[in-house]
N, C-alpha and C positions, 0 to 999 in steps of 0.2 A: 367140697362142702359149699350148698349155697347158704343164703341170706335168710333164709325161711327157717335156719334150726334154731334161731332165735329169736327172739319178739318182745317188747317191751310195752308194757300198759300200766295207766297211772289211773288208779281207783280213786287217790287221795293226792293231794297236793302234795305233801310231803313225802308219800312212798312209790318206791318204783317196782315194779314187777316186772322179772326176769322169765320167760316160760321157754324154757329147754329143752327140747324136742327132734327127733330123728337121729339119725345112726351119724356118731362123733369119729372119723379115724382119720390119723395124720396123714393119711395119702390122699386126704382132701386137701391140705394146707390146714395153717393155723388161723382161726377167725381171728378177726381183726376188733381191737375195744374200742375202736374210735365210735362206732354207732352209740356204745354204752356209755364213753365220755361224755357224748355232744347229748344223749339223756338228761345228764347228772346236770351239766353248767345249763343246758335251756331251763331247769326249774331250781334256780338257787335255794330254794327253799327245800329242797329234798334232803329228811335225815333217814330213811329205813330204806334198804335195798332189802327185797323177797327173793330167795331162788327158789324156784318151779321147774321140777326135773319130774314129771310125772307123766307127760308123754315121750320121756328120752326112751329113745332105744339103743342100740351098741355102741359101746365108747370104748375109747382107752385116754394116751398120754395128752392126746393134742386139747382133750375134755380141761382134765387137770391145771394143766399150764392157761387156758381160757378163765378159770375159775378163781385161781390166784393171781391170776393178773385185775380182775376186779376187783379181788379183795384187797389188793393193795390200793388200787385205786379209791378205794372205796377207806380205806383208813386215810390216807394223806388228807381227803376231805372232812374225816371227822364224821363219818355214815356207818350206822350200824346196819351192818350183814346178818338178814335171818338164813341161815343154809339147813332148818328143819326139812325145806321140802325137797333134799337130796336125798340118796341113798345113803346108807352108812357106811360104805365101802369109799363113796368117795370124801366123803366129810372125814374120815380118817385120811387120806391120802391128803388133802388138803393141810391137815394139822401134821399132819410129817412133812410134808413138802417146806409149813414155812415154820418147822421146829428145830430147823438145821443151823445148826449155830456156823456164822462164818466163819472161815479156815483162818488161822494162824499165818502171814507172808502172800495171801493172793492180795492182788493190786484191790484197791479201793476207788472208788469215783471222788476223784477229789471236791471236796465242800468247797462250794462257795463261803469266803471269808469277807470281813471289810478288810482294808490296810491294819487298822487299829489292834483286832483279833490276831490276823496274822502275825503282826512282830509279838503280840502277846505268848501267842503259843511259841514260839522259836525264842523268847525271851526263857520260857520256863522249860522249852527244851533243854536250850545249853546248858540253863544252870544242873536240871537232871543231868547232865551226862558229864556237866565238871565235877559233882561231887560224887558221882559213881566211878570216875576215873580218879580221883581225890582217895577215893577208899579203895578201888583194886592196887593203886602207884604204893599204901600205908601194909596193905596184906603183904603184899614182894617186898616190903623192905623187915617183914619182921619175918618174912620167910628167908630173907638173908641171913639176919641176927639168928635164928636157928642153924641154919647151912654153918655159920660161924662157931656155933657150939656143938657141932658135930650131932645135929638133933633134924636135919632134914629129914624126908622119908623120898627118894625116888632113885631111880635106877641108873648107876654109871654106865651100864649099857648104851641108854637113851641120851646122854652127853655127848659118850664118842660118836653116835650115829647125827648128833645133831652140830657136833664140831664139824665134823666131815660133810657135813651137807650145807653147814654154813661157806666153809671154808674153801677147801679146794674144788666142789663142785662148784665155786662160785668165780673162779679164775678163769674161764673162758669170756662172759660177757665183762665180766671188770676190766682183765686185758684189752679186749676191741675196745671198750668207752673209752678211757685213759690214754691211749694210745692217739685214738680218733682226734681229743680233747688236745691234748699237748702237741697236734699236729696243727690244729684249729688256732690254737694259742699262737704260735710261733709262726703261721703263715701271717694270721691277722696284724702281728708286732713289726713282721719282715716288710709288708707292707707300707707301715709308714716309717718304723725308724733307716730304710732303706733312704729314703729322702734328703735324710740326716747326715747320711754317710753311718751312723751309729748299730748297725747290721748284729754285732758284736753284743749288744744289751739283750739280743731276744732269749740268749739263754737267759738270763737275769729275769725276765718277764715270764718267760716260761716257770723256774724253777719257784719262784715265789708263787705264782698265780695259784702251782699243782699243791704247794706244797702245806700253804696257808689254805685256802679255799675248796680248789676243784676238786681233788684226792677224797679229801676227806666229804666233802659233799655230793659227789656222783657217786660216791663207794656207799654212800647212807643212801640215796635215793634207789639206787640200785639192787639195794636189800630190803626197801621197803617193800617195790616191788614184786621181788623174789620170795625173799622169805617170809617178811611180815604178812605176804596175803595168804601164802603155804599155812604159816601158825592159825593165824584166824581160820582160814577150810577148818583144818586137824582139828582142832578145839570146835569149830560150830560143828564138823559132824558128831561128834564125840556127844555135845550137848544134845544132837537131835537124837543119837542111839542112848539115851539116856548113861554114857556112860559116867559122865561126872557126876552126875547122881551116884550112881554105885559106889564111886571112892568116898563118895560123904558118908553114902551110911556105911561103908566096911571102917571109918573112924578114918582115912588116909584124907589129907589133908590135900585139894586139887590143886593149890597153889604152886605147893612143895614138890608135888607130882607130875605137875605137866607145863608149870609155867616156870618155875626155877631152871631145870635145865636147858630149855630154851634162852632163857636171860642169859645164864651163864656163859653159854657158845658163842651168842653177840657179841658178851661183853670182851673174848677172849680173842675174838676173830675180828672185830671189826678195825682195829687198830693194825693187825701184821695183815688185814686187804689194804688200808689205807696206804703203809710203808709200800705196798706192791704196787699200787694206785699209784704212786708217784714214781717208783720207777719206770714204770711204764710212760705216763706221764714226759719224764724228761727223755726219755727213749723215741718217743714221737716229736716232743719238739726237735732232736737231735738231727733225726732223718731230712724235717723240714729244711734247719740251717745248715746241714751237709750239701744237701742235693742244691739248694735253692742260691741261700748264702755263702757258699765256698767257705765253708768257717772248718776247720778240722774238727776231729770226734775231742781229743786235746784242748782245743781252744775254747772249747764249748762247756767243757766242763771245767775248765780252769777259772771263767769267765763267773758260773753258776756258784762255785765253793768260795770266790773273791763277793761276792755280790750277795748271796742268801744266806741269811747266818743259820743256826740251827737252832735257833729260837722259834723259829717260823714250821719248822716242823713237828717241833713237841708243842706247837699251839694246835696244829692239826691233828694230831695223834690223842689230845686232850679232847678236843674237838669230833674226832671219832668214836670216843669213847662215849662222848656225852647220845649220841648218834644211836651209837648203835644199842642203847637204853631204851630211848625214846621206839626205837624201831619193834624192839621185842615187845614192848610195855603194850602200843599201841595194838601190835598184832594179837596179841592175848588177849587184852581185856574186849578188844571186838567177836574174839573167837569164844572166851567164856560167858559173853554176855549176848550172844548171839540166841536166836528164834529158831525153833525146834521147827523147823521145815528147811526143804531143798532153795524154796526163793531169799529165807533168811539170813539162807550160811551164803548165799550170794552179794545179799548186802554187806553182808559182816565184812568180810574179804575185801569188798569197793572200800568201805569204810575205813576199813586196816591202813589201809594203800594212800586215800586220801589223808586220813591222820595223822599219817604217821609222817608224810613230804611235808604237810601246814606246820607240824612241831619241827621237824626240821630245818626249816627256814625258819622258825622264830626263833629259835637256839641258836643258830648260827647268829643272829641279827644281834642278839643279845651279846653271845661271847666277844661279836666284834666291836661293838661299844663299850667293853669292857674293857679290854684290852687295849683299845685306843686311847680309851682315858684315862687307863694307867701308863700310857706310854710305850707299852711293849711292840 
């Protein structure tokens, strides 16, 4: 394509004429609008742009995209577009080309904001998404008080399949972390109480550490991971196949149906991974003070049931509990509030994952000022 199938001439100070001329096809390349830009800014004063398509001869795609790309140009500045002197075939493809409403999840060009805007909109975000997580957290809890009255609606099937997928397929990576952790714990302790001559305290360090804290906290991160990004997919593809729609209108409540027995399998597992988590847990510190610190398998745990009460582990078990809540809760309300496309249910899922760790650690931060300040 050369330079000659277009031409620009100014009758009037304020209008531009376009005259569109010779055979248009993409295996010339695409013309280039800068000639039509540097038109428009040399006479500021230009509000009417004319197209002149009356000596064109063959075109196709590469026409079209030439033509909407002026017209865009040509709105940004506030310039009315006369396109009477096109054919009809293209003035029609023009009005379809820019009648396409944008997709649902494709990336956007991000706006330029000031500072000011910006915390504005993330101000009225969060609050949107506290009071929508405000209203999903009040739905599951009166979908409980039903489950309570024997008034749920969903499927024991889908419990035991999601006990089982909570649970024992989850015992391979809990095992290696916990393991890993209370080997971590107990070299880190051998290190310095080694100094001491006090070699002897690292079970004591170990068994609190796992039994208060790590257990129950890598066993929650671990599921958020796992499962709470798994729930979110389930639930956003669900929303993208319109099927929660369907349980609304068939009268089944989606709550009851798809978010309950997920709750429930958390709420029922995440405390006997926890107890697991810790054995495992003092199992790895064990190896450490065997191999390391000559300490006997005996002494080590003689050392741990003298030194950690069992207080400290129904604070984590308590603690698990509260966990493994937050983890189901977060991974649902991202999955049923999730964006009817493929990029959506990807967010949703990032979302699950991230929400679900942030509530985790403020839960925990919270129990443990509580409990400090009651003494416990």
């Amino acid at each position: 394509m050369t330079e000659e199938v277009v031409t620009f001439h100014r009758h009037k100070k304020d209008t531009l004429r376009v005259l569109i001329k010779g055979d248009w096809s993409i295996s010339f390349g695409l013309q280039n609008p800068e000639n039509f830009l540097s038109h428009l800014t040399s006479e500021p004063e230009t509000r009417h742009v004319v197209l002149d398509a009356n000596q064109l001869g063959g075109w196709d795609s590469s026409l079209i995209c030439y033509l909407v790309t002026l017209n865009a140009l040509c709105k940004e500045q506030d310039i009315a577009v006369d396109v009477s002197g096109l054919p009809q075939g293209i003035i029609k493809l023009i009005a379809l080309a820019e009648a396409v409403p944008e997709r649902e999840g494709v990336a956007k060009r991000p706006m330029k904001q000031n500072p000011i805007d910006s915390v504005g909109v993330f101000v009225i975000e969060a609050f949107y998404q506290f009071t929508s997580f405000i209203t999903f957290l009040g739905e599951a809890l009166m979908a409980v008080g039903r489950l309570a009255k024997a008034k749920a609606v969903f499927r024991r099937q889908d419990l035991l399949i999601f006990l089982t997928d909570t649970g024992p397929s989850s015992l391979g990576i809990v095992t290696l972390i916990s393991v890993l952790i209370g080997m971590i714990l107990a070299f880190v302790g051998s290190v310095q109480l080694e100094k001491f001559g006090a070699s002897i305290y690292v079970a004591s360090l170990v068994g609190l550490a796992m039994a208060r804290e790590m257990a129950p906290m890598m066993t929650a991160i671990i599921m958020a991971g796992r499962t709470g990004a798994a729930y979110a997919a389930q639930l956003g593809s669900m929303q993208v196949n319109e099927e929660i729609d369907a349980l609304k209108t068939m009268g089944v409540s989606p709550v009851d149906y798809l978010v309950l027995p997920r709750l429930l399998a958390l709420i029922v597992m995440m405390p006997l991974l926890t107890i697991y988590a810790n054995m495992m847990g003092v199992f790895g510190g064990a190896l450490v003070s065997i191999l390391m610190l000559d300490l006997t398998w005996s002494m080590y745990l003689e050392q741990m049931m003298a030194t950690v009460p069992l207080t400290h582990f129904f604070i984590g078990l308590v603690k698990s509990l509260i966990f493994g809540i937050l983890v189901a809760l977060s991974g649902c309300y991202m999955g049923m509030n999730s964006g009817r496309s493929a990029s959506a249910v990807g967010q949703a899922t990032t979302s699950a994952v991230v929400m679900g760790i942030v509530l985790i650690i403020v839960f925990d931060s919270l129990v443990t000022i509580v409990t400090t300040v009651f003494g416990i």
